[in-house]
Backbone as a printed PyTorch tensor [residue, N CA C, xyz], in Angstrom:
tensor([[[ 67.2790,  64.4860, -58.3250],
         [ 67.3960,  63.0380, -58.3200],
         [ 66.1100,  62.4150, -57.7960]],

        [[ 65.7600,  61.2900, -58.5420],
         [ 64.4150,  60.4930, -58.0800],
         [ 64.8690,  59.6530, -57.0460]],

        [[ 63.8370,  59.6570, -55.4680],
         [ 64.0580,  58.5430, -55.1290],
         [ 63.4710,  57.5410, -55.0150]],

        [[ 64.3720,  56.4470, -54.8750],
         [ 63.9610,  55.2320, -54.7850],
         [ 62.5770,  54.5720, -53.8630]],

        [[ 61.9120,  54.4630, -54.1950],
         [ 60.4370,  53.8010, -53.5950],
         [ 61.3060,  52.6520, -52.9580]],

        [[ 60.9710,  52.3420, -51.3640],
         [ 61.3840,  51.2430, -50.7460],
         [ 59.7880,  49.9130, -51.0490]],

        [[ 60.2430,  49.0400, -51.8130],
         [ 59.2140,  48.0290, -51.7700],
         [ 59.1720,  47.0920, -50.8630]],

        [[ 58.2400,  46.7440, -50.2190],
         [ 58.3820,  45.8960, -49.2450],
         [ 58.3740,  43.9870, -49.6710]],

        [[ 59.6340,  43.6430, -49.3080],
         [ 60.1320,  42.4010, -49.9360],
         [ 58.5760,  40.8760, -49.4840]],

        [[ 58.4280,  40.4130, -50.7580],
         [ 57.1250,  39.0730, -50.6500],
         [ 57.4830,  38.1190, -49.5840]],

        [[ 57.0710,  37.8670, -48.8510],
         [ 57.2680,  36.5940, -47.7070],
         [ 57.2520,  35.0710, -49.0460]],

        [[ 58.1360,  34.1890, -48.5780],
         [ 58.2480,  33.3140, -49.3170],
         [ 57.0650,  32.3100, -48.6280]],

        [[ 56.0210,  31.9970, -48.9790],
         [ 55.5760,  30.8100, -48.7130],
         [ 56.2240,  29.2160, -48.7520]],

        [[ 55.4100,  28.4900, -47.6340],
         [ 56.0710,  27.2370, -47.5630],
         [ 56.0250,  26.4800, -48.4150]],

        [[ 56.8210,  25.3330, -48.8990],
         [ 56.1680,  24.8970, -50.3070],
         [ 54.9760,  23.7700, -49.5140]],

        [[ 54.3730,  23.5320, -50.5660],
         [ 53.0050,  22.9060, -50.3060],
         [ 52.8190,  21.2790, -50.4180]],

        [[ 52.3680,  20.2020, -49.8460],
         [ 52.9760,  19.1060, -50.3310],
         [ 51.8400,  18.6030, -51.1350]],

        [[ 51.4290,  19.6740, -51.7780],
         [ 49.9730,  19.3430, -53.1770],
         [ 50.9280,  18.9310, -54.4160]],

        [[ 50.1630,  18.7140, -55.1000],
         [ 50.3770,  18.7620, -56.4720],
         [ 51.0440,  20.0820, -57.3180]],

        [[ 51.8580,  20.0440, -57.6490],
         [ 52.7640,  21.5390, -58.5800],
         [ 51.1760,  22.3420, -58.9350]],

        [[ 51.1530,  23.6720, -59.1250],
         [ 50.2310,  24.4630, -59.0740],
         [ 49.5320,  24.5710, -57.5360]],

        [[ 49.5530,  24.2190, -56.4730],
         [ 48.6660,  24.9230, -55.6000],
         [ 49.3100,  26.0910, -55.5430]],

        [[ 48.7780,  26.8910, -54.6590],
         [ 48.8340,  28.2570, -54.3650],
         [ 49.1590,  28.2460, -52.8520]],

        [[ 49.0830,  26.7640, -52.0320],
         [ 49.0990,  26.8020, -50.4290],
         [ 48.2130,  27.2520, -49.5960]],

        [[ 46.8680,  27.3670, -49.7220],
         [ 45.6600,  27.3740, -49.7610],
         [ 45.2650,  26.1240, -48.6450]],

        [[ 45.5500,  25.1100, -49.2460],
         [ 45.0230,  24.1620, -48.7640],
         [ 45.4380,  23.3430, -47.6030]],

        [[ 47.0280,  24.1760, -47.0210],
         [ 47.5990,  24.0750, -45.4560],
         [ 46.7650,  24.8100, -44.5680]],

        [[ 45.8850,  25.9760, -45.4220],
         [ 45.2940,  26.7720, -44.2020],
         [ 43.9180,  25.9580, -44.2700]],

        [[ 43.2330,  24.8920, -44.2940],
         [ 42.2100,  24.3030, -44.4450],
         [ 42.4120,  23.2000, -43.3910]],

        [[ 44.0010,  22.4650, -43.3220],
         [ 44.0540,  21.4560, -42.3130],
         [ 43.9930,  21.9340, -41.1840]],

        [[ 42.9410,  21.4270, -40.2810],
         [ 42.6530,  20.8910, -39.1010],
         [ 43.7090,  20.3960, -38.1740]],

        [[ 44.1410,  20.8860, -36.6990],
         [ 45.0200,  20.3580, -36.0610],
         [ 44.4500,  19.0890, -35.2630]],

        [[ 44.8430,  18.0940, -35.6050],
         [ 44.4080,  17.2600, -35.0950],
         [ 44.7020,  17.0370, -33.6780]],

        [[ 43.5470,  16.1920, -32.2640],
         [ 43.8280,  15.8150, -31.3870],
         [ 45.0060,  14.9460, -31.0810]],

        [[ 45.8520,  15.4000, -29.7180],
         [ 46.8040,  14.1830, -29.9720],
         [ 46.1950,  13.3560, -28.6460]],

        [[ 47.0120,  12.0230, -28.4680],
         [ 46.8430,  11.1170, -27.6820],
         [ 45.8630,  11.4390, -26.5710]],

        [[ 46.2590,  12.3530, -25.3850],
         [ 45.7190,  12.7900, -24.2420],
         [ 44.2340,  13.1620, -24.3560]],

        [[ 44.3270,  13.8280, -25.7580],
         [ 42.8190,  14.1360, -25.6670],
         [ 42.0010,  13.0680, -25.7880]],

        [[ 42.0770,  12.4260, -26.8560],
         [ 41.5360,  10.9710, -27.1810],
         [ 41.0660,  10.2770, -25.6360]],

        [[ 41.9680,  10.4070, -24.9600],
         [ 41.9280,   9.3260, -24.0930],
         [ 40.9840,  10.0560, -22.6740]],

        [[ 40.7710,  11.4120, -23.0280],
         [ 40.5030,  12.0420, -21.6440],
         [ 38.5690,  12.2380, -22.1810]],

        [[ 38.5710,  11.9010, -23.6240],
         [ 37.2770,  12.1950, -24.2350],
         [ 36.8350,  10.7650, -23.6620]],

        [[ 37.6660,   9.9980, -24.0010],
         [ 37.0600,   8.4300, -24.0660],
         [ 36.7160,   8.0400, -22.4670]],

        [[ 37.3150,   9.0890, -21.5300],
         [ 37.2390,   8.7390, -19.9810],
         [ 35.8530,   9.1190, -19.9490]],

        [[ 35.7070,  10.0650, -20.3600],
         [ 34.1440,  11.4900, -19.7280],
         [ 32.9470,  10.7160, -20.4400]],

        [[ 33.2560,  10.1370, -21.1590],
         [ 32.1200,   8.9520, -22.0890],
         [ 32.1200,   8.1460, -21.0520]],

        [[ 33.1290,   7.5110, -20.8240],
         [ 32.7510,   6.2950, -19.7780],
         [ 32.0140,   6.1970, -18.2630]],

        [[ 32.4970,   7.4050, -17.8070],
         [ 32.0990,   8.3390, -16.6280],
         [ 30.8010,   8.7520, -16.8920]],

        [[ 30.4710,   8.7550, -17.6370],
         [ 28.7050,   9.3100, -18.1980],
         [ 28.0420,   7.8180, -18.0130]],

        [[ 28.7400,   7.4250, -18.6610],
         [ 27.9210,   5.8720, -18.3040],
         [ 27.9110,   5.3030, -17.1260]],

        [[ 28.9270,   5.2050, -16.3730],
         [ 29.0530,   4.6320, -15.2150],
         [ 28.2400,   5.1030, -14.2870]],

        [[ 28.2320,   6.5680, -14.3690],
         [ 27.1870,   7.2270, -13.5130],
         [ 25.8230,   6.9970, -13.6530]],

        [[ 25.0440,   6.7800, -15.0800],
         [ 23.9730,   6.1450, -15.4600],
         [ 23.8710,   4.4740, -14.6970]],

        [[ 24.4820,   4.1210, -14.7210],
         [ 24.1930,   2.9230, -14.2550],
         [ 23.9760,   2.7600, -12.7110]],

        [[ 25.2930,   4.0260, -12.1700],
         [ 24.8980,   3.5980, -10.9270],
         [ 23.4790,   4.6330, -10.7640]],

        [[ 22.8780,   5.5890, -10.9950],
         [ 21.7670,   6.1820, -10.3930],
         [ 20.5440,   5.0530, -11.1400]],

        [[ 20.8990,   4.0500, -12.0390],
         [ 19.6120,   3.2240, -12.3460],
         [ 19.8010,   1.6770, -10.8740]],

        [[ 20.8340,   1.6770, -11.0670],
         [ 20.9830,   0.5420,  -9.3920],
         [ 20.3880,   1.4660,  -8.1910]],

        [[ 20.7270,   2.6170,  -8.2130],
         [ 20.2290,   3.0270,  -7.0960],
         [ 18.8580,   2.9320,  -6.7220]],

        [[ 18.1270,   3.7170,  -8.2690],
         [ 16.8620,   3.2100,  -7.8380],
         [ 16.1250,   2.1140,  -7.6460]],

        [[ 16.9610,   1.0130,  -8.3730],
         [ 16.4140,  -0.2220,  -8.3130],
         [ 16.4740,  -1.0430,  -6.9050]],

        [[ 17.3780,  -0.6200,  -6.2090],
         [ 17.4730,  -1.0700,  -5.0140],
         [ 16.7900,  -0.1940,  -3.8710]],

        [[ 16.0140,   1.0900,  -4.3920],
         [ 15.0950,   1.5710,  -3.5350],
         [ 13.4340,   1.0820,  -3.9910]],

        [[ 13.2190,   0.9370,  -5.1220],
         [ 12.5900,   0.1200,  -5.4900],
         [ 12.1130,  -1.0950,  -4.7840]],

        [[ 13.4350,  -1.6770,  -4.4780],
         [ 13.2040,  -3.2920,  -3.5520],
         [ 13.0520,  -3.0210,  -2.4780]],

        [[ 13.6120,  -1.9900,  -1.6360],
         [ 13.4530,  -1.4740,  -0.1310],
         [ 12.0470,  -1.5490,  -0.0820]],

        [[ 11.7060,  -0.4900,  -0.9380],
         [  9.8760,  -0.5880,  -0.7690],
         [  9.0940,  -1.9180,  -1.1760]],

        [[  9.1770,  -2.5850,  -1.7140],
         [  8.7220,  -4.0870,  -2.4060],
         [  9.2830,  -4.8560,  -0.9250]],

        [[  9.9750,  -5.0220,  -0.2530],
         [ 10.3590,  -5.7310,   0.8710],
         [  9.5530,  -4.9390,   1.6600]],

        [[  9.7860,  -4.1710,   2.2270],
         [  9.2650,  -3.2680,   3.2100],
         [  7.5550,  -3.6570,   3.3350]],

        [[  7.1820,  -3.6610,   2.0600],
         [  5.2550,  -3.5890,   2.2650],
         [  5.3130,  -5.2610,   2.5190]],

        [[  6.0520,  -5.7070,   1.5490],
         [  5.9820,  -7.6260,   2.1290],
         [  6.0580,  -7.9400,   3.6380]],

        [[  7.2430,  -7.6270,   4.1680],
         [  7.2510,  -7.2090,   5.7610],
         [  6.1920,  -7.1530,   6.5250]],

        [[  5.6250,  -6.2520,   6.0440],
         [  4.6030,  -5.5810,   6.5160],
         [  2.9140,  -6.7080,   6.8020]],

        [[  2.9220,  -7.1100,   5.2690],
         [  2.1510,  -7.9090,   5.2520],
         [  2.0560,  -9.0730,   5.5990]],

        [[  2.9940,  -9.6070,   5.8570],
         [  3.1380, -11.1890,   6.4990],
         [  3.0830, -10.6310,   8.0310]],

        [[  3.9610,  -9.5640,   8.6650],
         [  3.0220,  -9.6250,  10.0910],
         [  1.5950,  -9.3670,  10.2170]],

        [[  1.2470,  -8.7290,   9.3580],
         [ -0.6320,  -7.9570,   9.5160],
         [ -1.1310,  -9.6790,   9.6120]],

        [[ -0.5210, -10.3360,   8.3660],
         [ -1.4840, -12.3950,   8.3170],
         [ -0.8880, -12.8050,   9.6830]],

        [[  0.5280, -13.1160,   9.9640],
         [  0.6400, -13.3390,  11.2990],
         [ -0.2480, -12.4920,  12.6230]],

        [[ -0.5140, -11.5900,  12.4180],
         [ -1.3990, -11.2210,  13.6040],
         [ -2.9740, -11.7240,  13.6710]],

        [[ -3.0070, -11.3820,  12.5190],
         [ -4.9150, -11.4790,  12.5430],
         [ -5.2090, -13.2220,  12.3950]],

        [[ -3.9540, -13.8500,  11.9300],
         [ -4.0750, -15.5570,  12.3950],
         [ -4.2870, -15.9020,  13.9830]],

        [[ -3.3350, -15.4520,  14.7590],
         [ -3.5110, -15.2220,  15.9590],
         [ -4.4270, -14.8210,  16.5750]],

        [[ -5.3530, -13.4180,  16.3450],
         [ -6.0040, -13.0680,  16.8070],
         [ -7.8130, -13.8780,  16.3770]],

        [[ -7.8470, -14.0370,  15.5080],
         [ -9.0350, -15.3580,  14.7630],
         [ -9.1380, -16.1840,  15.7090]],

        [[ -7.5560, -16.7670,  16.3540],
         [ -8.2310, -17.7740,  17.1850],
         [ -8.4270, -17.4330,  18.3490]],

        [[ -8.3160, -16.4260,  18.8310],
         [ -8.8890, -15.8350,  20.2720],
         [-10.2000, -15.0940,  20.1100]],

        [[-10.7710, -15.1370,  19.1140],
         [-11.7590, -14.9280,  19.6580],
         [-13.3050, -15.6860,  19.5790]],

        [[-12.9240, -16.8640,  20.0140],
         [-13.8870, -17.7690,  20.2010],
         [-13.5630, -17.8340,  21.8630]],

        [[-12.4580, -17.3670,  22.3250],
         [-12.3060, -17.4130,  23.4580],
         [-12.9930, -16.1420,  24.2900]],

        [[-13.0980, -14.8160,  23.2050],
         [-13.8260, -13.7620,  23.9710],
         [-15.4310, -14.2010,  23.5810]],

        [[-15.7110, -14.9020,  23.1730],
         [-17.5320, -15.1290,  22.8170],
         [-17.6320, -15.9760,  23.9880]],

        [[-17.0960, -16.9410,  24.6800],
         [-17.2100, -17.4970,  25.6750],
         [-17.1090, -16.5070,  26.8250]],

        [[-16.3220, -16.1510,  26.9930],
         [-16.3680, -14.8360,  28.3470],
         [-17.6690, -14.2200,  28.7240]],

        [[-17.6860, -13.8000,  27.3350],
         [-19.0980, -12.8510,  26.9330],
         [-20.1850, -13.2180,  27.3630]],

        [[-20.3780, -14.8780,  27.0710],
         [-21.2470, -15.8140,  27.4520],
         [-21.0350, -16.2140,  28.9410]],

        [[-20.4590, -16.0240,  29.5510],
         [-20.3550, -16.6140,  30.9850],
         [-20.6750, -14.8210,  31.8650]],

        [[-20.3570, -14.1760,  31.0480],
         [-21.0030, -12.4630,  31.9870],
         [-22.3230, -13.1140,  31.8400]],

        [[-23.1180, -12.9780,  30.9730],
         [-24.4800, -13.1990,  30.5800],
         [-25.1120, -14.0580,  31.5560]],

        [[-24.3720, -15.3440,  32.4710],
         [-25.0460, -16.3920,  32.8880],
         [-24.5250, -16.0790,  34.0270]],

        [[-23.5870, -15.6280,  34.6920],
         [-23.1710, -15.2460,  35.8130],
         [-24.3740, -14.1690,  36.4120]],

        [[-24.5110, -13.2320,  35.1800],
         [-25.7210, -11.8850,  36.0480],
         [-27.3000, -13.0040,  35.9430]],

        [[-27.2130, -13.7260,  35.3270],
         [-28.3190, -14.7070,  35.6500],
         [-28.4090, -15.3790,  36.7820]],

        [[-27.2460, -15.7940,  37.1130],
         [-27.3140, -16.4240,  38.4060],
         [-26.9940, -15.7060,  39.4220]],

        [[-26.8490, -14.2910,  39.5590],
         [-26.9870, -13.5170,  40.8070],
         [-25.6630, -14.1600,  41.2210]],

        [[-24.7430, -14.6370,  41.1740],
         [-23.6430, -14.8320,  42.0070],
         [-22.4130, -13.8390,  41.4130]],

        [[-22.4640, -12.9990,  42.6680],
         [-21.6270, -11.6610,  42.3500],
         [-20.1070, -11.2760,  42.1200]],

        [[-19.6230, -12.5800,  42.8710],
         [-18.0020, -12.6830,  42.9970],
         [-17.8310, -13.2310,  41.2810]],

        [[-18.4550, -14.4210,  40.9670],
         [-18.5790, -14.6780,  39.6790],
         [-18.5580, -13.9790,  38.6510]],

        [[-19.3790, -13.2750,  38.6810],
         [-19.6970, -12.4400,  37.9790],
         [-18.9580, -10.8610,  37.3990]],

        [[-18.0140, -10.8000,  38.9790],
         [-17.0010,  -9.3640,  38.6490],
         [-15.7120, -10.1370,  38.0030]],

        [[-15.5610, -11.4040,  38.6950],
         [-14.4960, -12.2380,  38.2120],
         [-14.1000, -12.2940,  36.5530]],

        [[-15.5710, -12.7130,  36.0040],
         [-15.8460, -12.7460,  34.5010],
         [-15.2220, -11.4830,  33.8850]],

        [[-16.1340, -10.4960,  34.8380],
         [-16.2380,  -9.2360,  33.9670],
         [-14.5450,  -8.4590,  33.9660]],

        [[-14.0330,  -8.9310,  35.0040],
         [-12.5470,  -8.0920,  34.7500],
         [-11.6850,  -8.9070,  34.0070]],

        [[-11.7520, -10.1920,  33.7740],
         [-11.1750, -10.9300,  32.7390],
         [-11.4830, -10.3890,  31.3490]],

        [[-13.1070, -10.3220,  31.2390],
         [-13.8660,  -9.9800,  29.6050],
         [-12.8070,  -8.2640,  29.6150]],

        [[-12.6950,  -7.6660,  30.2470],
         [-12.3690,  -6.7640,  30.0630],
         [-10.9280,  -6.4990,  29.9990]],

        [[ -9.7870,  -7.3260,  30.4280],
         [ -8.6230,  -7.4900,  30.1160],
         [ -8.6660,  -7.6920,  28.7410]],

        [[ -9.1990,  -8.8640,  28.5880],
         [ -8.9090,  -8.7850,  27.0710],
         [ -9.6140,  -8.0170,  25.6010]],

        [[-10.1160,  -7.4410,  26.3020],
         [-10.8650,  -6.0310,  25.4900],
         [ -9.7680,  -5.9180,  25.4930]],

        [[ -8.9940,  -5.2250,  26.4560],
         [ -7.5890,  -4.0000,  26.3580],
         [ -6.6310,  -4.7800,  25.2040]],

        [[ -6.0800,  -6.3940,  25.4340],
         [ -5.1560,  -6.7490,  24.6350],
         [ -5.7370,  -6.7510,  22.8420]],

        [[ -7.3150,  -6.5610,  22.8980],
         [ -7.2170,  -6.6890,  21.2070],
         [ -7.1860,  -5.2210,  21.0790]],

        [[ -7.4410,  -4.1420,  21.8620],
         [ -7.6770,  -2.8830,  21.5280],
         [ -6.1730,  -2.6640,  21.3070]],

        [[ -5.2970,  -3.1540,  22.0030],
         [ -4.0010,  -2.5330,  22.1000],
         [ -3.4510,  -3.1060,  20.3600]],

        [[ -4.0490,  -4.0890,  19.9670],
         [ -3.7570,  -4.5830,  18.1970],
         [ -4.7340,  -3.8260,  16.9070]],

        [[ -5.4380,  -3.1040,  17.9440],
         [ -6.2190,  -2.0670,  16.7920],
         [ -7.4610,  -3.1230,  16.6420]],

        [[ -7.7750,  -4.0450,  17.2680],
         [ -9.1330,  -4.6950,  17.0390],
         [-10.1810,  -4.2230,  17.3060]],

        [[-11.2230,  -4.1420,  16.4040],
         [-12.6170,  -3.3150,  17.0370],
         [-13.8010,  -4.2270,  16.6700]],

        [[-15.0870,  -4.0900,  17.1500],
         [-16.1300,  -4.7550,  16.9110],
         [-16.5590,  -4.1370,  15.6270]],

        [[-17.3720,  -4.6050,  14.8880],
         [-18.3820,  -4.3620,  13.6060],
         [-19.5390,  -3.9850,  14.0250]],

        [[-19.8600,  -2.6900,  13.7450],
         [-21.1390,  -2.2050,  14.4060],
         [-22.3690,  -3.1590,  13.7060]],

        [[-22.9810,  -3.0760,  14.6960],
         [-24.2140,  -4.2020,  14.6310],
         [-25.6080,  -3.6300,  14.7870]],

        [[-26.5490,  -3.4290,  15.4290],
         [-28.2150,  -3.9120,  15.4820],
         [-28.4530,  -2.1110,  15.6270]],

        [[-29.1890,  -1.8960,  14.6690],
         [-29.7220,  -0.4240,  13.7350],
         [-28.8950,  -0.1870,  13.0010]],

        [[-27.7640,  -0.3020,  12.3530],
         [-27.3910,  -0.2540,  11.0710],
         [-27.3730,  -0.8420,  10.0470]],

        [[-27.4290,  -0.5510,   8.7640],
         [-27.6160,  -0.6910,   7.5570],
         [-26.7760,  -2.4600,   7.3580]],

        [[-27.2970,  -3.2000,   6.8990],
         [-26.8120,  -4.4450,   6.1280],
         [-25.4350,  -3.9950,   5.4330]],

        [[-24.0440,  -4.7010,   6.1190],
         [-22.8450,  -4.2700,   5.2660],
         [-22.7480,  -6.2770,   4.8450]],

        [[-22.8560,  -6.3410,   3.6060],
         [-22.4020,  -7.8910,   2.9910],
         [-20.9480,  -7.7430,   2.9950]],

        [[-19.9000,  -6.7360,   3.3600],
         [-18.2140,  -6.9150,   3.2740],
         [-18.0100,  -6.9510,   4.5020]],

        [[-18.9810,  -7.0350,   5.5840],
         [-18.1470,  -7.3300,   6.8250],
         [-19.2480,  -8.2690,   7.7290]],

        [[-20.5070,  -8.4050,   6.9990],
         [-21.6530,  -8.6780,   7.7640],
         [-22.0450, -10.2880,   7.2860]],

        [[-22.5490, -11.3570,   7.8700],
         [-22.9800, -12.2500,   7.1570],
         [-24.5480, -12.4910,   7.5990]],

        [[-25.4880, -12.1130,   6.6910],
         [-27.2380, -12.5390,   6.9280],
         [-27.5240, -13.9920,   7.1340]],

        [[-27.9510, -14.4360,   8.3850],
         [-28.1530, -15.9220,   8.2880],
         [-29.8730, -16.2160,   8.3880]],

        [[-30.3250, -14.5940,   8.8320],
         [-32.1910, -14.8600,   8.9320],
         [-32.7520, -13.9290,   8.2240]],

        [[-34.0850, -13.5640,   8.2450],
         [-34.4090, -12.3510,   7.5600],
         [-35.7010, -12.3440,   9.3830]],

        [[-35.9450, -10.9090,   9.2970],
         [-36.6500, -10.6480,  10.2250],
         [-37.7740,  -9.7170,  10.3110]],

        [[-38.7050,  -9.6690,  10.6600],
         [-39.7240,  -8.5230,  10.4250],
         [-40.1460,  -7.9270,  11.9990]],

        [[-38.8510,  -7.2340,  12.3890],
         [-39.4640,  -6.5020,  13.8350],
         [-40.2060,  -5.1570,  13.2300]],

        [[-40.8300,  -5.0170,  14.0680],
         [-41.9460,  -3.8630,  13.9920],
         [-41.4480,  -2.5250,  14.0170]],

        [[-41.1690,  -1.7820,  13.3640],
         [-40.6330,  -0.3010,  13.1790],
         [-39.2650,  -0.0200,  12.6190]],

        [[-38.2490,  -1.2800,  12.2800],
         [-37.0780,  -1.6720,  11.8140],
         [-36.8850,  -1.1430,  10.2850]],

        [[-36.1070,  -0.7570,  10.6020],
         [-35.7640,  -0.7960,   8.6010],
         [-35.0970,  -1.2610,   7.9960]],

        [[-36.1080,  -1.2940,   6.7530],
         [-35.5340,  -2.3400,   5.5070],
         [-34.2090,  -2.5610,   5.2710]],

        [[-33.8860,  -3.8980,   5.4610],
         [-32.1350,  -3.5770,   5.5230],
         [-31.0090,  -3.5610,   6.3500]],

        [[-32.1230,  -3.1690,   7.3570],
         [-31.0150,  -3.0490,   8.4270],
         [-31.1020,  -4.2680,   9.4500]],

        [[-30.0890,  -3.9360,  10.3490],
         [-29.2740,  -5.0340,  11.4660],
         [-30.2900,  -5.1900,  12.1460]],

        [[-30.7060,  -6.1870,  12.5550],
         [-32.0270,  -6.3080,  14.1000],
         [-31.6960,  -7.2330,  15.1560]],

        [[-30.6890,  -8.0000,  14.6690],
         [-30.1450,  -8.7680,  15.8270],
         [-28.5200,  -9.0150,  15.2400]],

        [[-27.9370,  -9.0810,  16.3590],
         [-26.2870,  -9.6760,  16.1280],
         [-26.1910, -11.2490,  16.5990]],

        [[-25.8020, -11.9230,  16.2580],
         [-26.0760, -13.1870,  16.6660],
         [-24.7730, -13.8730,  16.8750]],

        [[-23.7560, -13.3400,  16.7290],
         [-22.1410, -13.2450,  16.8780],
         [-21.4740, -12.2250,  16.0180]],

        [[-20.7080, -11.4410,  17.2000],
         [-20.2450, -10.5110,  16.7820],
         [-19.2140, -10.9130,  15.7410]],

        [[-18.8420,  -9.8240,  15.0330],
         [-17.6740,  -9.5180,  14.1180],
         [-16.2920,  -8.6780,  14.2120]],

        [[-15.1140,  -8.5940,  14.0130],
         [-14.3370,  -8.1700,  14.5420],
         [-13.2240,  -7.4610,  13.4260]],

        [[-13.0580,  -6.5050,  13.6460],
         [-11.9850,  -5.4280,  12.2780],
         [-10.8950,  -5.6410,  12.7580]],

        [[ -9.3540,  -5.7540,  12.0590],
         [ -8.4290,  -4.8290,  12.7890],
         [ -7.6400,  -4.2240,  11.5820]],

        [[ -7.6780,  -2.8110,  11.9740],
         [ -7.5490,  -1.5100,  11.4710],
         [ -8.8380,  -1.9290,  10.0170]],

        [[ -8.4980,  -1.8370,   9.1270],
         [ -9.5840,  -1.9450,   7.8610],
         [ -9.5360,  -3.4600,   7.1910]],

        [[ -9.5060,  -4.7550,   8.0390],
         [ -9.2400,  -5.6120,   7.5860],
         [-10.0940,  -6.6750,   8.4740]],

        [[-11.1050,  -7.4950,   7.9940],
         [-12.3480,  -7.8770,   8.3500],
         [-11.5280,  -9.3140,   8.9210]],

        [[-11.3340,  -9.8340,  10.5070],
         [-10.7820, -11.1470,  11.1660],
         [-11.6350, -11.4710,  10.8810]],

        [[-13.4270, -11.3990,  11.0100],
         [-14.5490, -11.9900,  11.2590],
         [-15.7920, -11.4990,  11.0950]],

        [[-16.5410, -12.0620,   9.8670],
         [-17.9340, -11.8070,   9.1130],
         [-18.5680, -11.7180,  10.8800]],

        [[-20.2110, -10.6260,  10.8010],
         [-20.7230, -10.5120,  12.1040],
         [-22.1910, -11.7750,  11.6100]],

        [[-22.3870, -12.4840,  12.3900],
         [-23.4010, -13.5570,  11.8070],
         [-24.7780, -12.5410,  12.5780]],

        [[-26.0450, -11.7590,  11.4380],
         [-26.5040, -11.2390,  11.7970],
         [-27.8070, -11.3740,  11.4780]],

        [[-28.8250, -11.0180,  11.6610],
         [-30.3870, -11.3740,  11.5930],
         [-30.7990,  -9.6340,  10.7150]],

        [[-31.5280,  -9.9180,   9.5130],
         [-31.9260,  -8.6270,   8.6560],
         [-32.9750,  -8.4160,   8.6040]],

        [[-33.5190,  -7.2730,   8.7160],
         [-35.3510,  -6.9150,   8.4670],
         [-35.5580,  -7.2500,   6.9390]],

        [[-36.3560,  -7.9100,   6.5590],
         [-37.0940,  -7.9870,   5.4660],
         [-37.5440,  -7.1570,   4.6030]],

        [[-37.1800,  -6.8780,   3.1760],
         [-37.3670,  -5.9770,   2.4560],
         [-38.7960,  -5.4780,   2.2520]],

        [[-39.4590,  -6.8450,   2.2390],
         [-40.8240,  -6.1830,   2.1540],
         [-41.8150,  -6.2440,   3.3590]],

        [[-42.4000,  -5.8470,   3.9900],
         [-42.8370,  -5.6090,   5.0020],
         [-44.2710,  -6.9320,   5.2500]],

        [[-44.7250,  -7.1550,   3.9980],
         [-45.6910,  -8.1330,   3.9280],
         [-45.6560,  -9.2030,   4.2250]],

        [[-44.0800,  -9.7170,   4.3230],
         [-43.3910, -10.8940,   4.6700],
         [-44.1140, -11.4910,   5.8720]],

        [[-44.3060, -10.3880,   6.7560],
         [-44.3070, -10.8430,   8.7170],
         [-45.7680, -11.6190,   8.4320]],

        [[-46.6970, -11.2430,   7.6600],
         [-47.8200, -12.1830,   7.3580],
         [-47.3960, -13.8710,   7.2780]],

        [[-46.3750, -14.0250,   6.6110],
         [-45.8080, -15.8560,   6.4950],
         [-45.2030, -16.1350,   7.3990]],

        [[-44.9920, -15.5940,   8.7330],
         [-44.1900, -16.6490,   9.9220],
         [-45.2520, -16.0610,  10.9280]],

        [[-45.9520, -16.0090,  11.1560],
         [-46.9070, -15.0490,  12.4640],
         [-46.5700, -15.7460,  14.0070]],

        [[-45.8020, -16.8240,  13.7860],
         [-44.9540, -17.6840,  14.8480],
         [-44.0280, -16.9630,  16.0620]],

        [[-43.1550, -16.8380,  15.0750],
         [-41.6540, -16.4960,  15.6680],
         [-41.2520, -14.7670,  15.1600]],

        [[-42.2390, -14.5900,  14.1230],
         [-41.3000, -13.2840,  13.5690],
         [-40.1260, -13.6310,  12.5570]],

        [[-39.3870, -14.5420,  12.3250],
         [-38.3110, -14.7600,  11.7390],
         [-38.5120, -15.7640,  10.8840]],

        [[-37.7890, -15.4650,   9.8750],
         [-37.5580, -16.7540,   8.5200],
         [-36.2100, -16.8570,   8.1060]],

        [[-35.6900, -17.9020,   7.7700],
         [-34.3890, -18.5430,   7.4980],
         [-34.1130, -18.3380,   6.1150]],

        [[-33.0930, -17.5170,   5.8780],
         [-32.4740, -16.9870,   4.5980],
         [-32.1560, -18.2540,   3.6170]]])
């Protein structure tokens, strides 16, 4: 007796909601679509991207202004100080001037009197970073210096400082006061046209 071959029975496919003739093909092609939650959890992480952009661009913008305030700050006390200090020192050229006439007149109490005053207030501009403008053997500076003579001392060089005639005054890199100063003459032949005084008026 032959036996029977067991065939293994066709799975019925689903019907298809194509057109008569598909093959059902085209259920295994659809895409499961997102439902609600996702939509809404995509649309959060977008927004959250942005929000965060915005705040790290405020952030910097408001460190930005910290520094933009901060140097303004800064600069309106530096003008408030050196306003202040401009006008004191017509008060140290007088001091200066009364040491000078005090050791002239030999009167000694006077004279230490002056000098520990002139020297107090050394300390209060030193303590603001105020310094003098170097003056007589150095080089002609026109950004901190102002020429009011020209001069022909004897062994001087061209250019340079030969008399201070009122000092000048820095604080930190910022010029309170041009030094009003007397300059040697570029050319040396000059001292022939004043044989007077030595000096000619710029």
């Amino acid at each position: 007796m032959k036996k029977e071959k067991n065939t293994p029975e066709k799975e019925e496919q689903a019907p298809c909601c194509c057109q008569e003739g598909c093959d059902g093909a085209c259920a295994d092609e659809k895409q499961p679509q997102p439902d609600g939650q996702e939509q809404e959890l995509a649309k959060a992480r977008v927004q959250a991207d942005e929000y965060l952009q915005l705040a790290q661009r405020m952030k910097a913008d408001f460190e930005n202004y910290k520094r933009r305030a901060n140097s303004l700050r800064q600069e309106a006390l530096s003008d408030g100080r050196a306003e202040v200090l401009l006008a004191f020192l017509p008060v140290l050229d007088n001091l200066e001037r009364a040491v000078v006439s005090a050791a002239e007149s030999q009167v000694d109490a006077l004279r230490q009197g002056v000098e520990m005053v002139l020297r107090q207030f050394a300390d209060v501009l030193s303590g603001f970073k105020v310094t003098a403008i170097a003056g007589e053997g150095q080089p002609f500076d026109p950004s901190c210096q102002y020429a009011v003579m020209q001069d022909h001392k004897p062994g001087a060089a061209p250019g340079s400082v030969t008399q201070v005639m009122q000092k000048g005054y820095r604080m930190d890199e910022r010029v309170l006061r041009e030094a009003m100063v007397m300059v040697q003459a570029e050319d040396e032949t000059a001292n022939q046209a004043c044989p007077d005084d030595g000096q000619t008026q710029v």
